[in-house]
Each structure stands twice: as structure tokens, then as C-alpha cells.
N, C-alpha and C positions, 0 to 999 in steps of 0.2 A: 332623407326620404326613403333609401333603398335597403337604408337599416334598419326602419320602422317596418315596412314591406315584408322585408327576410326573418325580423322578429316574430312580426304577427304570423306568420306563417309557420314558423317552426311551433308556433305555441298552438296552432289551429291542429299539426300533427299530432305533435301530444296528447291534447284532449281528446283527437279521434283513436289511439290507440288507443285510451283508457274505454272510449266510448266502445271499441268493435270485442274487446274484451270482454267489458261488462253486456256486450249483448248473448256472447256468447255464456258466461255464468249464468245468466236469467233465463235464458234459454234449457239448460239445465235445469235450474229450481223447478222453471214450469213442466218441462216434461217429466221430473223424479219427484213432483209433488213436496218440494224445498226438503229430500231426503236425497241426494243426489251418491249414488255408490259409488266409492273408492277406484274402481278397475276402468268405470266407464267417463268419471273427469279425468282420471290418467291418460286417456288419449288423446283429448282437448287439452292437456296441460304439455305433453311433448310437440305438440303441433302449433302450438300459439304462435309463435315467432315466424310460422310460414303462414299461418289463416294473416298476421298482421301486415305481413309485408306484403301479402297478397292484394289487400284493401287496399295498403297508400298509394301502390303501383295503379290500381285503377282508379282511384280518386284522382290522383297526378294525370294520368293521363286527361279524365274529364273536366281537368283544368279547376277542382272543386277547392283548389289553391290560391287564384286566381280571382275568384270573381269577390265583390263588396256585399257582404250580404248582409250589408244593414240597409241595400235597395233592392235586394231579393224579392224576385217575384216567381209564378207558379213557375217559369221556364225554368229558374235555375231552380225549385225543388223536385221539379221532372229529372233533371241532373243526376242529382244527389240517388233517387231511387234506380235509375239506370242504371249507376255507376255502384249500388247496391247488390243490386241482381243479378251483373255481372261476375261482381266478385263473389257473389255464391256461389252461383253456378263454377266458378274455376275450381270450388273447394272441393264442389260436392266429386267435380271429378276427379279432383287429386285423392280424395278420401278412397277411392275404389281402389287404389293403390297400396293404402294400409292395413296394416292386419298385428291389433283387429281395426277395425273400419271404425268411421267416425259417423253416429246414428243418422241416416237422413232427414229425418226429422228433426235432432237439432239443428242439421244448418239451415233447412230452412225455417224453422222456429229463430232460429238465430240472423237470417236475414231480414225477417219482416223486421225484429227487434233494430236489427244496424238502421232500417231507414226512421223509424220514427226515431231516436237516438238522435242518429248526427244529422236527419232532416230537420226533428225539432231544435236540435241545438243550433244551427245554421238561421234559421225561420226566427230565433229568437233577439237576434242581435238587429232584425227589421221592429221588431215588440217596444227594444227597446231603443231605439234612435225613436221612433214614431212619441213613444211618451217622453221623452227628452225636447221634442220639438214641438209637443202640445203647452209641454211647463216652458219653452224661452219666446215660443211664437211671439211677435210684435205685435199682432192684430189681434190674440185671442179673445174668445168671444163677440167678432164679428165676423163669423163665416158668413159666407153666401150660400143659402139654401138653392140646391141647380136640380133641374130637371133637365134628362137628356131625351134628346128625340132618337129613335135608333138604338136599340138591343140589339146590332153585330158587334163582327169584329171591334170597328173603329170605336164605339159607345162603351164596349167592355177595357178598352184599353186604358179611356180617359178615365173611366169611373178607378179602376186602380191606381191610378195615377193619382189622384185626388185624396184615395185614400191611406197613400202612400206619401204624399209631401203634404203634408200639415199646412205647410209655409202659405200654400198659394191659399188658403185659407175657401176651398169650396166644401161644403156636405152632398155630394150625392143624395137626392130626398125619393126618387123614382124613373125611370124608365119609359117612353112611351114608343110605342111601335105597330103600323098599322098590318104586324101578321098577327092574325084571331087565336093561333095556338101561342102564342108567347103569353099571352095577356094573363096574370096570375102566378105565373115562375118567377124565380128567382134569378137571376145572372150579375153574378160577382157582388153576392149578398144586396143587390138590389132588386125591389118587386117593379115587375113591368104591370103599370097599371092600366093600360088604357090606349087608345088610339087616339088622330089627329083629333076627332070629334072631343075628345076629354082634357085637351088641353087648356081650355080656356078654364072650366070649373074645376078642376084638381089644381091648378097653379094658383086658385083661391083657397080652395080646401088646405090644401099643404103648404101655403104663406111662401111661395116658393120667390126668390129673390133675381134668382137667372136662368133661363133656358139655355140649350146648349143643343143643338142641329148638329149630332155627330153623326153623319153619313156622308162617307168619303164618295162615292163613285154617285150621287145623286144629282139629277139633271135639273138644268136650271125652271123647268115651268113647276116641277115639282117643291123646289126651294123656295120660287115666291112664294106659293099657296101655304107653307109652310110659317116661311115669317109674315102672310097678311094675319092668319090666324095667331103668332103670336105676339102682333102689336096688339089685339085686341086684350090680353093681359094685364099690357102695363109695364110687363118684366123687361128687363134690359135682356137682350136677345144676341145670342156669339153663336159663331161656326168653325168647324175646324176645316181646311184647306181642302180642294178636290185633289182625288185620288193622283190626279198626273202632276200637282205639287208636291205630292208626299215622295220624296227622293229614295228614303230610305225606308219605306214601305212600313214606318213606324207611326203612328198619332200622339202629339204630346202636349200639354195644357201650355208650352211655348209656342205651340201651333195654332193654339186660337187665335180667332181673332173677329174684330166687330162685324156688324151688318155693313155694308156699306151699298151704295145706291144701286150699285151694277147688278147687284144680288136680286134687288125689286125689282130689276128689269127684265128676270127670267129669263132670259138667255142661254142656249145651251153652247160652250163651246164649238166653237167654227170646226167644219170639217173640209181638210182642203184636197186637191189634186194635186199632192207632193210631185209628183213623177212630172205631171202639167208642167206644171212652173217652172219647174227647175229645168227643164227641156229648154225653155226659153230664156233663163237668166242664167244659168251655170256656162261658167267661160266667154262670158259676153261682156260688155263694157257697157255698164247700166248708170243712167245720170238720172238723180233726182232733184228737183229744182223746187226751194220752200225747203232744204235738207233740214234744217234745223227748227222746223213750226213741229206741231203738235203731230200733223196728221205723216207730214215728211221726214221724220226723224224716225217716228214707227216704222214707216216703208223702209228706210235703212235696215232698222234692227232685223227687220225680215228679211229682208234681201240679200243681207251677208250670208246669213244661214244657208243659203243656196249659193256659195261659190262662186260669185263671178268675179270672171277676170281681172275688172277692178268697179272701183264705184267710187263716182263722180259727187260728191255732195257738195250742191251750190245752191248760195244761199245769201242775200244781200246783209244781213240782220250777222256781224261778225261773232257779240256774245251767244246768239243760240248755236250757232257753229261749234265754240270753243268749248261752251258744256256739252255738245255730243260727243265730240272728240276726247273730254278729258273720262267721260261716260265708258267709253270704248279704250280707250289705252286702261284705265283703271280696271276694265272687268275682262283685259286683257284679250281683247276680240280679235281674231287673226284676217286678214284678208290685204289687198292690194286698196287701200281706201284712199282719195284723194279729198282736199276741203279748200275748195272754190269759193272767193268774197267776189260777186258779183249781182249786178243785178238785172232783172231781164227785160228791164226796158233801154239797156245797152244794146242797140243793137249790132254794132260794130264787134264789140267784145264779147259779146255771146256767140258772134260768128267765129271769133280767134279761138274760143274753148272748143266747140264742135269741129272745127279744125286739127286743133290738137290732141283731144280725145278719141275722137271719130267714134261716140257713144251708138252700141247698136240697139239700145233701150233708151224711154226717157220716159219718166214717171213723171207730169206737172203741178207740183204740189203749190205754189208761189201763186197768193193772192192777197188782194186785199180782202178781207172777209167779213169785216164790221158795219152791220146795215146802217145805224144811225150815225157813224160819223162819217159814212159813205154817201148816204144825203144829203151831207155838208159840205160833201168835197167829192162832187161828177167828176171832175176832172181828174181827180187822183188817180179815182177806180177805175177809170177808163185809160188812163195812161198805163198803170201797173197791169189791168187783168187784160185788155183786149190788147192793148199794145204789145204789150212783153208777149202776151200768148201768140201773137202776130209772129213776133221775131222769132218765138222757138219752133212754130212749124216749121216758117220761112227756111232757119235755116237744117232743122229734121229732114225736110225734103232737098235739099241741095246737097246734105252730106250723107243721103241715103239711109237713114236711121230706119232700120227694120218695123221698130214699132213706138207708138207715141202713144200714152195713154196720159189723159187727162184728167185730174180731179172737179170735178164737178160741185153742183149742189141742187139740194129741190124746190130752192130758192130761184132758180131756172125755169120751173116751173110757173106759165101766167105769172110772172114778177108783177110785183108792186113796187120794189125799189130797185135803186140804181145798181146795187152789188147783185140782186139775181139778175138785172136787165144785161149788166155785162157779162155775166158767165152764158146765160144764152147767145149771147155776142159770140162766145168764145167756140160754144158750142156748132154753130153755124161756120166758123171759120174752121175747125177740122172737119166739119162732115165733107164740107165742100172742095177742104184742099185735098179731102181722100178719094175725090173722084179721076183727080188729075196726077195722083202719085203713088209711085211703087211704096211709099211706107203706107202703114197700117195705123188710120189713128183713130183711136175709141177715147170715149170717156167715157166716166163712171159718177156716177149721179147718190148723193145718201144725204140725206140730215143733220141734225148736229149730233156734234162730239161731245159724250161724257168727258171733260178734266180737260178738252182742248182750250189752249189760249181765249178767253175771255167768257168763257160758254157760263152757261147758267149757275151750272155746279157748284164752282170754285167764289161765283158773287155770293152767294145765298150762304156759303160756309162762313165766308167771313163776316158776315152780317149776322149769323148767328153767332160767333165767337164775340162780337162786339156787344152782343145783346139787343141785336134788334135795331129798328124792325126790318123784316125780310120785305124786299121789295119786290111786287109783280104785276106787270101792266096788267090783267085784266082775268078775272075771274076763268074764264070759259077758255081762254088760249092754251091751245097745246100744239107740240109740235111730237116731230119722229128722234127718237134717240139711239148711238150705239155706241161702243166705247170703243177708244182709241184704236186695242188690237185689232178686234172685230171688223173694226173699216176697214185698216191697211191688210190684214188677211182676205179682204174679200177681193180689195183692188187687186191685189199678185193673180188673186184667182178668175177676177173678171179676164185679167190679159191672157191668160189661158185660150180666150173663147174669141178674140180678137180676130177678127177676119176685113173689118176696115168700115170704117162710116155706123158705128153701132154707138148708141147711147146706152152704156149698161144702168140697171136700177137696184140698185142694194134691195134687200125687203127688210126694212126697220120696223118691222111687226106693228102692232097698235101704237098708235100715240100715246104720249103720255099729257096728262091737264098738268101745266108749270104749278098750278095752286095745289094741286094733291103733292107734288116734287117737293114744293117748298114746308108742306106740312110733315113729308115722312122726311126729311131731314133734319128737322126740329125735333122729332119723335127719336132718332137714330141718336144725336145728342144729348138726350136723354131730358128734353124742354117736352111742353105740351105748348099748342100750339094756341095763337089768342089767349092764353094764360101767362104762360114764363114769356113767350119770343110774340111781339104782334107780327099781322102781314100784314102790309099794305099797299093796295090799288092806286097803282100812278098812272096809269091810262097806255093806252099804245102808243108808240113811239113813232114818230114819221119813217111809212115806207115798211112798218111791221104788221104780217097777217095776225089774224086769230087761228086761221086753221093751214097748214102745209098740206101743198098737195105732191101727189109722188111723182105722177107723170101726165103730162098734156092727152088729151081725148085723140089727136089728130096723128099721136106716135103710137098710138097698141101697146100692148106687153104680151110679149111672150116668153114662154119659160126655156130656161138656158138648161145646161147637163146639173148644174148645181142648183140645188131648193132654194137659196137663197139669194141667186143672180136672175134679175129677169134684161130679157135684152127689147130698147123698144124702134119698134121698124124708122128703119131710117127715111130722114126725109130733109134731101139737098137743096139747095142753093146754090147757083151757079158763081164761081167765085170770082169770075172777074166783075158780075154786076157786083157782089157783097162787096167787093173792093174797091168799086165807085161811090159805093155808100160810107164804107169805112175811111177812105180818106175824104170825103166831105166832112165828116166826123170831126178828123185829126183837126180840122180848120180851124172847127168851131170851138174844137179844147184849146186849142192854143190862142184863143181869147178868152176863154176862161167866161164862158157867156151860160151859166147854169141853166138858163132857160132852153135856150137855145139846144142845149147839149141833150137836155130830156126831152123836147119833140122830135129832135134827131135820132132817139133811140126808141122813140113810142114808129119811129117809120121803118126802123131795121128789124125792131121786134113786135110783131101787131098786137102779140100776147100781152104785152106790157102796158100794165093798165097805173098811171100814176093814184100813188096812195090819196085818197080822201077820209080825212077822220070820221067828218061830220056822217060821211055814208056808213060806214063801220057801224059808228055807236048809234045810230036809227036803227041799221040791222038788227044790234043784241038787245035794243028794249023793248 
């Protein structure tokens, strides 16, 4: 390989001295009218050997040795004319040193010649790889006709990219971009047609195959409204990565990549109180409990990033443990990290860890979370959520743990089933132990989770992988959504604001209807929807709303330092009555009496109204 390198290389010098030569003879022709006198190529013929070596020394230097110019693009023909102009300019002033002098005019007649010369010759060896790879392409004659949204930077990158590797088989067809002065130019031989408005009728006019949302730094409400307008097409619809993904400040058609759902969700990147948080978890010994669920594994990955001391991840569930772990030694993640198999309706052993950790955080990620098979089994959910949450105050407050924050849901909210009946359980049991104790315990309250263990998402994908049909209880339900990071970035940030006994409220913006979810996933797959994939209406499920509510009437919402944290006025419970209630409770679980166990919780929580179907579906006809 290094002798193919040193070869090509010596053969690229060659032809550029033949090349700085002959610019300089044609440079003559043109100025003596191709009569060129004897006296005045005599001083261009004793000087040749320093005008040449003058060249390769600045070629060499601008590395125009070096680069592959059969992927040449304008940067490296910017090169080559730098590295031109340069070397004239050296001549022009070595010339004022001989006598007689060598014409000004040829060298620079002779410099414009050098750059088209050995720019064209350089430019050419892209000409012909490009038609070498038009005649072996595998796919030729089925390009993809693309239309890019975005005439910047990022849009001029990819369209030469395209028109530079053959292989990936795209045509660049037009441009679209919502500044009024672009519209009718050309950028990077393509015409900018048109604004968002023209998207839908140009992508018919020009039989266009795929759109292409090339704007790196573009905000998520701006990208929905972007891809709602291009589902209306038909086209299959890509995006290249936001600007704080692009590493290397480059865009590359390895970079694209599909729509995916979080995109519809409009969302714009979290913005946090770095300094916040990190105040409060850098050099502290922080325990996450649920470490390896969906929403507690995130909290990890975030939590490292701010240094502390060490971190506790415990977790009953061994295999979700061990892929975080093999996650984190694999990507090489540096910190004091520990991985705890326990569970926390241990209450003995959970007192031995907080013991031996003396954790000055504790994040409570550890739930049951499954409404319908939480209906099926009171007693689980109240053993694992209200119990185990019992135990980690219990013993937070015994070993002084600075701050408790707990995960929530809006499923807490007026419940109708037994999984939100106990998280307000749960929620009652910190407001009230934070009247009585130096830790600080808040929770934080949000919706469901895009791609979290069992959520919508991840059923409806594989039901469309199977071909159907997509299942969804009931026409008109929707709930609140937000993805994975977005929740655990806002939990670090709710603890920020933690002052003791607050119910934090995520704002998970509008609801989303599950039957428009399940149609633009069928669309992103590139189905149509009651055509290629059915959907079908199985009714609500015992213990499930039609509409999620965010926060109870009788707690307020007020707004926190962050737009997207609201915190709602607290309102206690005296805890040793909750704990005449809660262990009547324990009685009634440990008979295992379902009935019993849900009039037991319509008395703890008044809000908790048991699900009736027959009421529901009166309501929606």
C-alpha cells in the first residue's frame, strides 16, 4: 500500500511539472500572439528549474500530495488555487531580482494558466471515478428522486454528497427553503424552488421519490410542522441529525436517517441547569432504585456525567442490571459505580445497603407499572409500590439521606386503577414523612414513556412488523407523551428545585390521540393505514382512562425557574394517621382479599374513583 501511495505520488509531481511548464509556454504564446521572441523565452528557459521547484515546495506544503482527488470537492480546489497564487506571487518577487526581469504579466498570465491546468487536472480524476461508478453501480437506474428542505450549509453538503457517490443511488431533483430571496437560485447546481407551502405540489410535479429535512440546528415544533406537511406527499421522508449530534461539524448521507415518532412529537431539546444539579450530585453518593427499568437506567446515564462520588444502582430484575453494566464497561464510562440485586420490599436488606452506602441522594425509580395486570394482582402493586416505597423513606429518614426524589405518575392523578391508586399512596407517604424529617422528599409526576418497557410504541412496531393488525382500545383515547431522556433530564432538574414536600409536574405538552400514534407509525413504515396494516378497536381495558389528567384541582400549579417544571402546592397528611391506614392495609394484603384491598384504597385516597366500563362507553356514544 505505501508503494502504491509513494508511486502515485511521484507520478502526480511529474505531470504537475509538465503542467507548471506548459502554463508558463502558453502563457507566452498568449502574450507574443503564438510569436514568442527569442531574448524574452530565454529568461523563462534559465529560470524554469527555480519557477518549478518553487511550485512543488508550495504544493508539498498544501499537502496537494496527500489528498484522494477522485473525492475532491470545492475545499480541496480552493487548495490547489491558493497553493497557485502563492507560488506566483514568490516568482513574481524573485523575478525583480533578475535582469533582465521576467514579464509581470506572464506570471501572472501564467498563474491563472497553473490553476486551471493542475485544478482541472486534479477535478478530473473525481469526472472519472463518478463515470466508473455510474457504469458498475448495482442499483443503476433506480435512483431515488430527493428533494431537500433547507438551502444552507447542511442541504449544500448533502446534495454534493449525492452527487459525488453515485453508489448511494439519490438524484438531487430541487431545494426547498422558506427564505423569499433564495427561491429561483441555484446552490450547488440545484434550483431552490419554492417554500414549505410548495411542497406538497412540486413533490407531484417532480415525481419526487424522497424528501430530505436537511437542517441541522432546526427546533423540534418547526420539524413537526415540516414532516406533517410531508406525510401529506406520500414520499418516504429522512432527516439528517441535529446540529449537537454532528461531532465533526460535517453532514453525510451516513447521517441520515428515518422519521421516527419522537420527531412528531415536536419537542425541542431539554435545556438544563448544568451548574444546578451538578451542585447537588457531584461528589455525593447517589442511589437509584428500578436502576435498570427504562426510566432508572436513563437517570444513571445522566447522573454519571455529573461525577459523583459513587452510584448505587439497585435493582431486583438481575438481567436489566447486567445489560447496563455490560452498556457502561463497553462504552467505557468512568465513575465509582456499584450494582445492587435487591429488592425493595426487603425491608431488612434495604436497611443493610443504606447502612453501608450511607447514600446522600436517592432517585425512586422501582415500580410496578402495568395498569391491567395491576388489576389483576392489588396485592402485588401494593406490596412492591407502597410497601417498598414505605421502606425506602423509612429508612432515607433514619440514615439522613439529604434528598429523596421520587418518580411519579399522572396516573396519580383522580386514579381509576389500582397502579395510579398506589402511586398516590406513595405520594402521600413522602409529603407527610417530609413534615417530620430533615431529608427533603419530592416527587415528580409525567406520562408515559416513548420506547419505555411495555409503552405503546414498541406493541404497535411489532404488530406492524407482523402485518397487523395494530391494536387500540378505543378511538378518542389519548394520553401525554415524552421520551426516555427528556423525563430523566427533567427529574435531575426537578431535584434542583427540591425544598421538601412538592409534587413536581413535568409539562408533557398536548396529548397525543393513540389512533393518530398508531396511523403515523404505519405511515413512517412506509404502510398506509386500513389499507396495507388494519387497526383495530378492542375496547378499554379494566382500570384505563380515555383522557389523562396532569394534576388534581385541589393541588394548583405553579411555575418553577424552568418552563417545563411546574411544582403543585403541597398538601399533607399527618403520618401517623396515614400509617394507621396503611397498616390496616398491610392486613388486608396479606389475605390477599381484592375486594377488600380496593375499598381500603377508595378510604386512603378519596380521589380514586373504581374503573366502570359500562360508565365510560355511555360517556363516548
Amino acid at each position: 500500500m505505501e508503494v502504491i501511495k509513494t508511486t502515485r505520488k511521484y507520478i502526480l509531481m511529474f505531470i504537475d511539472i509538465i503542467l507548471i511548464n506548459l502554463s508558463y509556454i502558453l502563457a507566452y504564446w498568449f502574450r507574443f500572439n503564438f510569436d514568442i521572441p527569442t531574448h524574452e523565452f530565454y529568461v523563462f528557459k534559465n529560470n524554469a528549474i527555480i519557477i518549478t521547484i518553487t511550485y512543488l515546495l508550495v504544493f508539498y506544503l498544501f499537502k496537494l500530495y496527500k489528498n484522494l482527488w477522485s473525492y475532491a470537492s470545492i475545499d480541496e480546489f480552493m487548495l490547489v488555487i491558493k497553493a497557485c497564487v502563492i507560488s506566483d506571487l514568490l516568482i513574481i518577487i524573485y523575478s525583480f531580482t533578475l535582469l533582465p526581469r521576467l514579464p509581470l504579466s506572464i506570471s501572472i498570465l501564467a498563474g491563472i494558466i497553473s490553476i486551471v491546468l493542475v485544478g482541472g487536472f486534479r477535478m478530473s480524476f473525481r469526472i472519472v471515478r463518478r463515470h466508473i461508478d455510474l457504469k458498475t453501480s448495482p442499483n443503476k437506474g433506480i435512483s431515488k428522486r430527493v428533494m431537500i428542505i433547507g438551502a444552507g450549509k447542511a442541504g449544500t453538503m448533502i446534495v454534493n454528497e449525492m452527487k459525488m457517490c453515485s453508489q448511494a443511488n439519490y438524484i438531487p431533483i430541487a431545494f426547498i427553503d422558506d427564505d423569499k430571496y433564495k427561491i429561483g437560485t441555484y446552490i450547488a447546481g440545484i434550483q431552490v424552488m419554492g417554500t414549505r407551502n410548495d411542497i406538497v405540489p412540486l413533490s407531484k410535479k417532480l415525481n419526487i421519490d424522497e424528501i430530505l429535512i436537511a437542517i441541522a440546528s432546526i427546533d423540534g415544533k418547526t420539524k413537526k410542522q415540516l414532516i406533517d406537511i410531508c406525510k401529506k406527499t406520500g414520499c418516504k421522508v429522512k432527516l439528517i441529525p441535529g446540529i449537537y449530534e454532528i461531532i465533526d461539524g460535517k453532514v453525510s448521507l451516513s447521517k441520515i436517517r428515518e422519521v421516527n415518532f419522537e420527531d412528531l412529537l415536536g419537542r425541542d431539546a431539554v435545556k438544563l441547569d448544568m451548574d444546578g444539579i451538578s451542585d447537588y450530585i457531584k461528589e455525593r453518593v447517589v442511589m437509584v432504585t428500578g436502576g435498570g427499568g427504562s426510566i432508572g437506567s436513563e437517570l444513571c446515564r445522566q447522573i454519571i456525567k455529573f461525577k459523583p462520588k459513587e452510584l448505587i444502582i439497585l435493582d431486583n430484575y438481575e438481567n436489566n442490571v447486567y445489560v447496563l453494566q455490560q452498556e457502561f464497561q463497553r462504552n467505557g464510562v468512568k465513575g465509582d459505580i456499584k450494582y445492587v440485586i435487591a429488592s425493595v420490599r426487603d425491608k431488612h436488606k434495604i436497611d443493610g445497603i443504606f447502612n453501608k452506602y450511607k447514600p446522600d441522594i436517592v432517585f425512586h425509580a422501582a415500580a410496578h407499572k402495568h395498569v391491567p395486570l395491576m388489576e389483576g394482582n392489588p396485592s402485588e402493586a401494593i406490596k412492591n409500590n407502597v410497601f417498598g416505597t414505605l421502606n425506602l423513606v423509612t429508612c432515607a429518614h433514619k440514615h439522613n439521606v439529604k434528598r429523596f426524589v421520587m418518580i411519579s405518575t399522572d396516573k396519580a392523578v383522580n386514579p381509576t386503577n389500582i397502579m395510579g391508586a398506589t402511586k398516590r399512596v406513595c405520594e402521600m407517604i413522602i409529603q407527610s414523612m417530609d413534615k417530620r424529617s430533615k431529608t427533603q422528599f419530592v416527587a415528580v409526576r409525567f406520562g408515559n414513556v416513548l420506547g419505555s418497557n411495555g409503552s405503546v410504541v414498541p406493541v404497535f412496531i411489532d404488530q406492524i412488523k407482523n402485518g397487523g393488525p395494530v391494536t387500540v382500545t378505543h378511538k378518542d383515547i389519548n394520553r401525554f407523551f415524552m421520551t426516555i431522556p427528556e423525563a430523566a433530564q427533567l427529574v435531575l432538574q426537578a431535584g434542583v428545585f427540591a425544598k421538601g414536600g412538592e409534587i413536581f409536574v413535568l409539562d408533557m405538552e398536548k396529548p397525543v390521540k393513540i389512533y393518530d400514534l398508531a396511523c403515523d407509525l404505519i405511515r413512517l413504515s412506509g404502510y398506509i393505514p386500513h389499507e396495507d396494516i388494519e387497526i383495530k378497536f378492542i375496547g378499554l381495558r379494566p382500570g384505563e382512562k380515555l383522557y389523562e389528567e396532569v394534576l388534581t384541582e385541589e393541588e394548583g400549579l405553579n411555575q418553577t425557574a424552568h418552563k417545563k417544571i411546574f411544582v403543585g402546592k403541597p398538601t399533607f397528611d399527618d403520618f401517623d394517621n396515614l400509617m394507621v391506614k396503611i397498616n390496616e392495609l398491610k392486613e388486608i394484603v396479606e389475605k390477599d382479599d381484592s375486594e377488600k384491598i380496593i375499598s381500603k384504597l377508595e378510604q386512603i385516597v378519596p380521589t380514586y374513583k373504581r374503573f366502570q366500563l359500562e360508565k365510560v362507553i355511555k360517556k363516548c356514544v
